[in-house]
Structure formats: structure tokens, C-alpha cells
C-alpha positions as MATLAB code, in Angstrom:
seq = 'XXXXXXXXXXXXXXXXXXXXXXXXXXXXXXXXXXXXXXXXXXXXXXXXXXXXXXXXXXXXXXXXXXXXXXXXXXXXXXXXXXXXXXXXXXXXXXXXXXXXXXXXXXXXXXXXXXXXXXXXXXXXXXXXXXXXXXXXXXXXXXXXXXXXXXXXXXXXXXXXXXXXXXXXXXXXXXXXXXXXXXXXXXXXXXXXXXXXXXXXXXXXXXXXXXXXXXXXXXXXXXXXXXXXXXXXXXXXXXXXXXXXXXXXXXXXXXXXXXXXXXXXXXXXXXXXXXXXXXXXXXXXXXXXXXXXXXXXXXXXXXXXXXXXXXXXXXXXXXXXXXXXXXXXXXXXXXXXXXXXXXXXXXXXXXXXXXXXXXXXXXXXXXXXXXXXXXX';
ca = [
      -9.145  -14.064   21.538;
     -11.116  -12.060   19.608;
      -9.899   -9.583   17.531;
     -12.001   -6.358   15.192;
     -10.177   -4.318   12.234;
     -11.504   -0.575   12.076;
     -10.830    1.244    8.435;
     -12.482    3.760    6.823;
     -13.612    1.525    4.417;
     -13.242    4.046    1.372;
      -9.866    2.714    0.482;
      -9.084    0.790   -3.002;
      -5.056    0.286   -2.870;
      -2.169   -0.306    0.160;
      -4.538   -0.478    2.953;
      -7.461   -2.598    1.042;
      -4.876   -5.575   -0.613;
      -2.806   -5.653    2.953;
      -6.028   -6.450    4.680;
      -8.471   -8.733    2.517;
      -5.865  -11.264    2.113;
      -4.358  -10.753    5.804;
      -8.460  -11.523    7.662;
      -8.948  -13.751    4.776;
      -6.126  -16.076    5.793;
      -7.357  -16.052    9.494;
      -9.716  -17.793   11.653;
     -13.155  -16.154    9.864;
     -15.317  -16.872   13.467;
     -12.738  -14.900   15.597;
     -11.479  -11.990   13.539;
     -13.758   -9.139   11.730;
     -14.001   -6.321    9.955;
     -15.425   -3.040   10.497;
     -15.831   -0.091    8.240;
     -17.060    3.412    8.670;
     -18.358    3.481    5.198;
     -19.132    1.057    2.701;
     -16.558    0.406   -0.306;
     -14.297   -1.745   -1.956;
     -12.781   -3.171    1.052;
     -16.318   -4.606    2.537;
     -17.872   -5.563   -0.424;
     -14.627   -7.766   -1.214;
     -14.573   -9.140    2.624;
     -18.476  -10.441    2.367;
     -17.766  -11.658   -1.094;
     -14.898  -13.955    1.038;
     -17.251  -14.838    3.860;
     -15.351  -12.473    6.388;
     -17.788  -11.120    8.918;
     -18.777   -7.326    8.315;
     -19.791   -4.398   10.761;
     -20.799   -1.038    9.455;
     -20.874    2.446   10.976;
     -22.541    4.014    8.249;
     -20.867    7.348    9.419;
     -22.730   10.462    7.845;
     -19.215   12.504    7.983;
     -16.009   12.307    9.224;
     -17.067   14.626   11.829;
     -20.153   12.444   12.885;
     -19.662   11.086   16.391;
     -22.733    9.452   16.940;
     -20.307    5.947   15.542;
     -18.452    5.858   18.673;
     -21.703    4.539   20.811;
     -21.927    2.013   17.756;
     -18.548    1.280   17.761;
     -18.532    0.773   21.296;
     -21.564   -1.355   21.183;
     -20.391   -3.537   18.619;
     -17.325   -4.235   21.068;
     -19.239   -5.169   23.866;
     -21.462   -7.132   22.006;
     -19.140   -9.289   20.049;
     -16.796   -9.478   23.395;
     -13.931   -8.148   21.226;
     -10.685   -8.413   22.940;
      -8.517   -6.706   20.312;
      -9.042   -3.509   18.567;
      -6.726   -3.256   15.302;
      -6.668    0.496   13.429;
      -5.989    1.291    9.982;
      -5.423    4.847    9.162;
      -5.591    8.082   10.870;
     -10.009    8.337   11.684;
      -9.692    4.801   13.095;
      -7.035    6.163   15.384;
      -8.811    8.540   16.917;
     -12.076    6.462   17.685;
      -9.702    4.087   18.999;
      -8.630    6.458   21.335;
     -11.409    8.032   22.223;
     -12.719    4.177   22.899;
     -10.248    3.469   25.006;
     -11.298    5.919   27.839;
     -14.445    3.747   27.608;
     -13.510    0.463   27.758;
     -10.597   -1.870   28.675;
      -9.253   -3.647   25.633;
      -6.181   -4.080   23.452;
      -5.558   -1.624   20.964;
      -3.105   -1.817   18.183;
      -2.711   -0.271   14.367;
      -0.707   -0.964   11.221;
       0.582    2.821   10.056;
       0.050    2.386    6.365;
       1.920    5.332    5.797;
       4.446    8.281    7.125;
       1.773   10.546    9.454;
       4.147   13.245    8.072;
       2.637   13.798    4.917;
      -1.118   12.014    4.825;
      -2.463   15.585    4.949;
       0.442   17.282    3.116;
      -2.323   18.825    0.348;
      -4.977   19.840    3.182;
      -3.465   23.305    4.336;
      -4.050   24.645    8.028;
      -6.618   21.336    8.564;
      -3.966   18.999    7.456;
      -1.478   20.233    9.951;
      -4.151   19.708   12.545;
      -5.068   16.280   11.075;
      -1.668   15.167   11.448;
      -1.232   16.553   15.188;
      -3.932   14.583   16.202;
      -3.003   11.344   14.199;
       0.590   11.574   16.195;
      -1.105   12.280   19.284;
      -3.205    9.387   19.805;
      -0.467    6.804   17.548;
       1.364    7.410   20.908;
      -1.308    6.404   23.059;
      -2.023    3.139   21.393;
      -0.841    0.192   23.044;
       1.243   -1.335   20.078;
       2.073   -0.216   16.775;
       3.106   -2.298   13.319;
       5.618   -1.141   10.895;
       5.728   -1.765    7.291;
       9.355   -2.083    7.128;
      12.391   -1.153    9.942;
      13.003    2.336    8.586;
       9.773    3.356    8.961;
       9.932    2.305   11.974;
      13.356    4.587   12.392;
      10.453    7.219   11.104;
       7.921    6.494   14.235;
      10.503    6.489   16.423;
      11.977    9.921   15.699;
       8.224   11.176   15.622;
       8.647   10.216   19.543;
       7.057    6.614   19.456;
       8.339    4.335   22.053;
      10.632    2.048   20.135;
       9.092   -1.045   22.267;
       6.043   -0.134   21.064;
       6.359   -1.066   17.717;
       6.779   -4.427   15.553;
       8.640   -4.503   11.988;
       5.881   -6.161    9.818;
       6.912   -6.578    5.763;
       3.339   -6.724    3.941;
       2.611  -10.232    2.351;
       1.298  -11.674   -0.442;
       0.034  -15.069   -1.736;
       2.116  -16.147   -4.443;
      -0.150  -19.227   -5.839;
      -1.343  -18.861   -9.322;
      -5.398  -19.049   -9.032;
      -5.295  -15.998   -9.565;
      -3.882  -16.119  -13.540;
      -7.002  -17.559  -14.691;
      -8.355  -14.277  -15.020;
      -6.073  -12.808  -17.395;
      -8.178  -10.732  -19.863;
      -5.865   -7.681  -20.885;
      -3.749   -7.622  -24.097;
      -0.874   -5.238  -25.530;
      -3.337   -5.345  -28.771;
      -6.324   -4.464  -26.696;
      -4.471   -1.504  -25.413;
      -3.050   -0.104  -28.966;
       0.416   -1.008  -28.112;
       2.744   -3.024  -30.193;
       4.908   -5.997  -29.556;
       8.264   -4.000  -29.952;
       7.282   -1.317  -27.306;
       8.849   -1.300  -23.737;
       5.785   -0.576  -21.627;
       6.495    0.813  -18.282;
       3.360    0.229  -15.647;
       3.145    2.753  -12.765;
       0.489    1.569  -10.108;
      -0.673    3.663   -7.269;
      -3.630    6.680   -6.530;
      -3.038   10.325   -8.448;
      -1.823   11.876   -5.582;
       1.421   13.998   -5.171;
       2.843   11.370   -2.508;
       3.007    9.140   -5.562;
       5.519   11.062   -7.513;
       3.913   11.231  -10.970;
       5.610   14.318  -12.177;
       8.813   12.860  -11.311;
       7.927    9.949  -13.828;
       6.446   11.781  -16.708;
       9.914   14.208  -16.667;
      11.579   10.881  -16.591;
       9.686    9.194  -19.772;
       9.893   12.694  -21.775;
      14.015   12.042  -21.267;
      14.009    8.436  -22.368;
      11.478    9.459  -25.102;
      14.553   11.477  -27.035;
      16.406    8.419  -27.678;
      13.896    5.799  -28.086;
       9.958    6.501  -29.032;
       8.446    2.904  -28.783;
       8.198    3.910  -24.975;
       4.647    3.663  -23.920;
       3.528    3.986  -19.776;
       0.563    3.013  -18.385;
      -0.917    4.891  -15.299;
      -3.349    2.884  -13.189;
      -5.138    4.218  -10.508;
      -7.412    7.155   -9.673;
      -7.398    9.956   -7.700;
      -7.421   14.150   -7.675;
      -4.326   14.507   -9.091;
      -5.971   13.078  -12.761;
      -6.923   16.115  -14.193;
      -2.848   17.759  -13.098;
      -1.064   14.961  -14.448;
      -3.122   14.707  -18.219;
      -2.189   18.283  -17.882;
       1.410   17.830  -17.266;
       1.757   15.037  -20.020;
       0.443   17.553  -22.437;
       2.699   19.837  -20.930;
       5.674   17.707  -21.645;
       4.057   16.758  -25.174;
       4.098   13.229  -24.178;
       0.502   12.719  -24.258;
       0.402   10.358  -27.125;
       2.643    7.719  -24.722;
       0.566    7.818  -21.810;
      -2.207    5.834  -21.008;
      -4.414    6.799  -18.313;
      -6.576    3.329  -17.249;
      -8.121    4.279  -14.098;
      -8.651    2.290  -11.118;
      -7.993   -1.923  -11.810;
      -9.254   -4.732   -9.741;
      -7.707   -6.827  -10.336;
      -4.324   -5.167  -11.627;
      -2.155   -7.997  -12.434;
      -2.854   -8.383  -15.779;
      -0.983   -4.945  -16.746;
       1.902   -6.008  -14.943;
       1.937   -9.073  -17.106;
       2.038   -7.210  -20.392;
       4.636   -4.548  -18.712;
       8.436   -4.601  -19.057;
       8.900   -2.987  -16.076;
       6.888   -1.622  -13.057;
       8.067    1.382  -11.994;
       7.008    3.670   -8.107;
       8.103    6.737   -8.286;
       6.677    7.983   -4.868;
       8.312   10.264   -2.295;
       6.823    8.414    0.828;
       5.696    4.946    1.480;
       6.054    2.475    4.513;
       6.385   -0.626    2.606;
       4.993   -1.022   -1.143;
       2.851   -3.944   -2.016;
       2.908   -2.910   -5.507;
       6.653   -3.887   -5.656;
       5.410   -6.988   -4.166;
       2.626   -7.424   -6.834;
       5.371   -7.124   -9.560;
       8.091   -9.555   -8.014;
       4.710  -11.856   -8.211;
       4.268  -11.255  -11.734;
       8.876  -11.864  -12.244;
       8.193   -7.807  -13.295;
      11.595   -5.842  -13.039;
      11.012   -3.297  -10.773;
      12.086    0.826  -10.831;
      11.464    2.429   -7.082;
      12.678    5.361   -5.551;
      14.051    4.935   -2.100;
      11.244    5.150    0.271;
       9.647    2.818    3.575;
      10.996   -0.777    3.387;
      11.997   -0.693   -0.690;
      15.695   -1.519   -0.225;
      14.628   -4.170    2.380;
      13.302   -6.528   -1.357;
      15.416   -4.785   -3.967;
      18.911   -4.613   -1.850;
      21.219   -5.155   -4.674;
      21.510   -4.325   -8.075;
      20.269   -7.964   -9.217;
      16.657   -7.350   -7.686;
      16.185   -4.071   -9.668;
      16.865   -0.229   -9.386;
      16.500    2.034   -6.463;
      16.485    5.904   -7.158;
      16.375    8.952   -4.844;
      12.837   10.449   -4.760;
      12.092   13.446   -6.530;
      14.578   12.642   -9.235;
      13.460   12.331  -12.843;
      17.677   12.316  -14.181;
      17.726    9.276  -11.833;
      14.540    7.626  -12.971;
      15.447    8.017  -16.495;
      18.720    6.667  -16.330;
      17.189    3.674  -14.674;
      14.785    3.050  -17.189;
      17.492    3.839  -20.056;
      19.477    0.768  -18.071;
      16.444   -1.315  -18.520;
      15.624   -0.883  -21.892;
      19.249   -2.254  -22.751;
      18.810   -4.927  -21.032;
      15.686   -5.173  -22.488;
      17.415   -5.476  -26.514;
      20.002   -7.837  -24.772;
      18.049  -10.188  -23.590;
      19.185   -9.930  -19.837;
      16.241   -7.530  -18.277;
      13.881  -10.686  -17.448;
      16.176  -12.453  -15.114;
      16.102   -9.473  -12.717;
      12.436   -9.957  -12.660;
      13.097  -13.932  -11.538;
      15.701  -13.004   -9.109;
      13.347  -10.794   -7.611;
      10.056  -13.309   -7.401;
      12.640  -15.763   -6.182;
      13.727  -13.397   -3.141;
      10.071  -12.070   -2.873;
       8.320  -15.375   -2.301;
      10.536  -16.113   -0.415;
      10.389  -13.261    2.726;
       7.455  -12.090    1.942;
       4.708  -14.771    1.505;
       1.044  -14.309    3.307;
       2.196  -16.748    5.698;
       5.090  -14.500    7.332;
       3.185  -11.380    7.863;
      -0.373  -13.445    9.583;
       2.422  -15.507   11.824;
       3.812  -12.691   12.893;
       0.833  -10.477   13.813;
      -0.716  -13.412   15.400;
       2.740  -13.913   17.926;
       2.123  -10.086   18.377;
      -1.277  -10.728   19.666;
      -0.810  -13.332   21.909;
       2.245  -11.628   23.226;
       0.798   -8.304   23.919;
      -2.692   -9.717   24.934;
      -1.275  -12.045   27.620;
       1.342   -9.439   28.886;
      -1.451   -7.285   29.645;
      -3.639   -9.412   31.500;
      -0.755  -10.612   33.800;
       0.442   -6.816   34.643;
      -3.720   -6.818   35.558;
];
């Protein structure tokens, strides 16, 4: 069985550190990679000895990559065809009318709103993402209510798998631990909050900074670090003006690798309105960092009691403040860190590495054989 994952390739968060480590932890000579542009994602998959195939796709609108595509299939006898994200569904699809194989995708995230800033094109993006999700064979979710999502969108329920995202938990990785509060300009007595994800309204930044301006009135040594990039940068520093919390925000940009600002954090907190199922809750739980998230995807699936952390309705800055107020008492009292233990305890636990590649490997061979006998 041989087995080809299609992504844009342009990707630097969810998508990327769900599927490095996933084709990293497989069998390198039977499962590969292949982008339709160059990126983060490729250049980290060669530096790991995963095999690479590039479209080198001019635009999103350049069809000349499906007789590549389709060559590169043929070629490399590829019995699988794994998606991620909405382009790689519809080559997929149009593929299939060309040749037989298996074809199955892991929805990063709820096809209701990847588009929501786009307009008129965005609500025709996201028709044709839900048109041909429902024409591929099998479909992975990121935690069971998005699956309750995909199936309300009018997705077979047989069709699809519950898949949590993994994560090694060794420690290799600490060996690279650079970042300091005194490199930053923040002192020992602050409570630094860490918020990780792209600038994009999905993310729920505004919701945050309202949130921090709150707990700001009763105690200044707050300080929050943003990291990530996107379009909404230039809104947000904005906003934080706005708010006149400028002088408490730190903007760092994109970080590869990220775990050193959870490190120096007291809490993480994810403030988006829509995810499937966050690995940057599971990035925290790695680093025993107390973790703040609104109630979207698979969150309550880790943090299901109080002991784990906070949960919070989305777009609700009283309820994120009053969640961080909580933590910063238990912060003075000594009791905030064991959250962040109970939840790496839980977390390594459920949601190692190993879990998620055993389970999409049983999906394979289950879906690949059943196939082939119906034949």
C-alpha cells in the first residue's frame, strides 16, 4: 500500500505540525508528500528524509497540475490519495474521474467559515469544498463534534473517522530552548499569557485583547504575547492601540519552533470561534502550560473538567477575562501549575503520536481492502 498526501504546501500552523510528525512517524519508502507550492511544510519534510513531489502550480487557478498530479500517481503506483484542505479537494476530485484509487482527507477545519473574509468568491469556495468533501471516499475528523459538524453539512456519517491530532511528547526537543522573559523585556513577577495561532478573525483576537484590557484594571503586570502572522496584523496593533493596551502586547511573528514561549508563559490561552481540534492546546499540555480555550472542535474532549483548565463560550471577552482573573489567583496561591500537570498527564496520555498514526493506518487498511473486495 502506497499512500501520497496533497497540501497546498503554503501552510505554517494546524495543517503543517499535524502532518510532519504524522509521515515522519511512518514507513518513509511507502508514504509521500506532495505540495502545490513550496513552503514550510516541504522544506521541513526533506530536511526529515520524507520523499517530496512538487506541482509548482503558477495559481490556484492553474490546471495544467492535474496531468502532473495524475502522472505522479501512476508513476509512483500510488494506491491512496490523502487531501489536506479545500484546493487538494478539488484535484482530488477532479482525479478521481481519471483514475481508480482511494481517496481520503483530514478536514483541518469547519468548511463553514475557511472563506468567511472572501465575499461572493468565498461563498463559492465553500460550495465547492462541500461538494466534492461528499464525494470523497472517507473523511477524518479532528474530534467527534466536528464530526456532528460534517454530518449536519450532509456527510454520510459512515464516511467519516474521529481522529484527535497527536503529538510526541519526548523531550529532544528542549534542547533548543533559546527564549528568555529578560530577552523579551518582561519581568519575573508578570503573568504572561501566550496566544498562538495565524491573525485571522477565525482566531478570535479581538475577543482576547477586550479580555486583557479588563484584567488590566485590576492588575498591570499582565503582559500577552501574540505569535503568529497573518492579515489581520496590521487590525489587531490597531485595536490594541485602540484599547490603549499597546504597551502589554507583544507582537512576535511567526515561531518555529514555538515551544519556548510556552515555557516562559503562565498560561496559553485560544480564543478562536472555530477549530476542529487544536494542536496548540496540545503543544501547551506538552509544555504542563494551563490552558484558556473557548469552546470550539474537540476542546472539551482534553480539558473536560475544571482540573484540566478553562473552557469559555466564543466571542466572549467577560468570559475570557474572568478566566484569566481565576488564573492569576491561582497564580499568587501557588495552585495554577498543577492544572498544567493534570493536563500533560491526561494529554500524553490520549493523545500521543502513536494513537493518531495507529489509527489512520487501521483506516487504511480497512477502507483499502473493503474496496477491492466490493471490486
Amino acid at each position: 500500500m502506497r499512500v501520497l498526501h496533497l497540501i497546498g504546501g503554503k501552510e505554517a500552523a494546524g495543517s503543517k505540525n499535524h502532518l510532519i510528525p504524522l509521515l515522519n512517524h511512518l514507513d518513509k519508502t511507502r508514504f509521500y508528500l506532495c505540495v502545490f507550492e513550496e513552503g514550510e511544510i516541504s522544506a521541513e519534510a526533506e530536511r526529515l528524509g520524507i520523499k517530496v513531489f512538487y506541482l509548482k502550480q503558477k495559481s490556484r487557478y492553474d490546471l495544467s497540475v492535474l496531468k502532473k498530479l495524475k502522472g505522479i500517481m501512476i508513476r509512483e503506483r500510488i494506491d491512496i490519495l490523502h487531501t489536506h484542505g479545500a484546493r487538494a479537494n478539488v484535484y482530488a476530485y477532479f482525479l478521481s474521474r481519471l483514475l481508480r484509487f482511494d481517496w481520503m482527507t483530514t478536514v483541518h477545519s469547519d468548511p463553514r467559515f475557511d472563506f468567511m473574509d472572501k465575499g461572493m468568491k468565498g461563498w463559492l469556495f465553500s460550495k465547492i469544498n462541500l461538494f466534492v468533501l461528499k464525494r470523497a471516499q472517507h473523511i477524518f475528523a479532528i474530534s467527534r463534534k466536528f464530526k456532528r459538524i460534517l454530518i449536519r453539512l450532509g456527510i454520510t456519517p459512515e464516511k467519516i473517522t474521529v481522529i484527535y491530532n497527536g503529538i510526541s511528547f519526548d523531550t529532544e526537543y528542549r534542547k533548543r530552548l533559546d527564549v528568555t522573559r529578560e530577552k523579551l523585556g518582561l519581568g519575573e513577577g508578570d503573568f504572561i499569557i501566550v496566544t498562538v495561532g495565524r491573525l485571522h478573525p477565525i482566531k478570535g483576537h479581538p475577543y482576547l485583547f477586550k479580555a486583557v484590557r479588563e484584567c488590566l484594571k485590576k492588575d498591570p503586570s499582565l503582559k500577552l504575547l501574540v505569535v503568529g502572522s497573518g492579515g489581520s496584523y496590521y487590525a489587531l496593533r490597531r485595536l490594541a492601540k485602540q484599547l490603549q493596551i499597546e504597551n502589554h502586547v507583544l507582537f512576535l511573528g511567526h515561531k518555529d519552533p514555538v515551544f519556548p514561549y510556552y515555557r516562559l508563559a503562565d498560561v496559553e490561552v485560544l480564543p478562536s470561534l472555530s477549530e476542529s481540534f487544536p494542536l496548540v492546546i496540545l503543544e501547551a499540555a506538552r509544555e504542563r502550560l494551563p490552558v484558556i480555550a473557548t469552546d470550539v472542535g474537540g476542546v472539551r474532549d482534553l480539558i473536560s473538567s475544571r482540573q484540566y483548565g478553562w473552557v469559555v463560550p466564543p466571542k466572549n471577552a467577560e468570559a475570557l477575562a474572568k478566566a484569566i482573573s481565576e488564573a492569576m489567583a491561582l497564580k499568587k496561591s501557588g495552585q495554577l501549575a498543577a492544572i498544567g500537570r493534570n493536563l500533560y498527564d491526561k494529554a500524553s496520555r490520549q493523545y500521543s503520536l502513536q494513537q493518531l498514526t495507529g489509527k489512520i493506518l487501521d483506516t487504511y487498511l480497512q477502507i483499502h481492502r473493503e474496496k477491492w473486495q466490493k471490486s
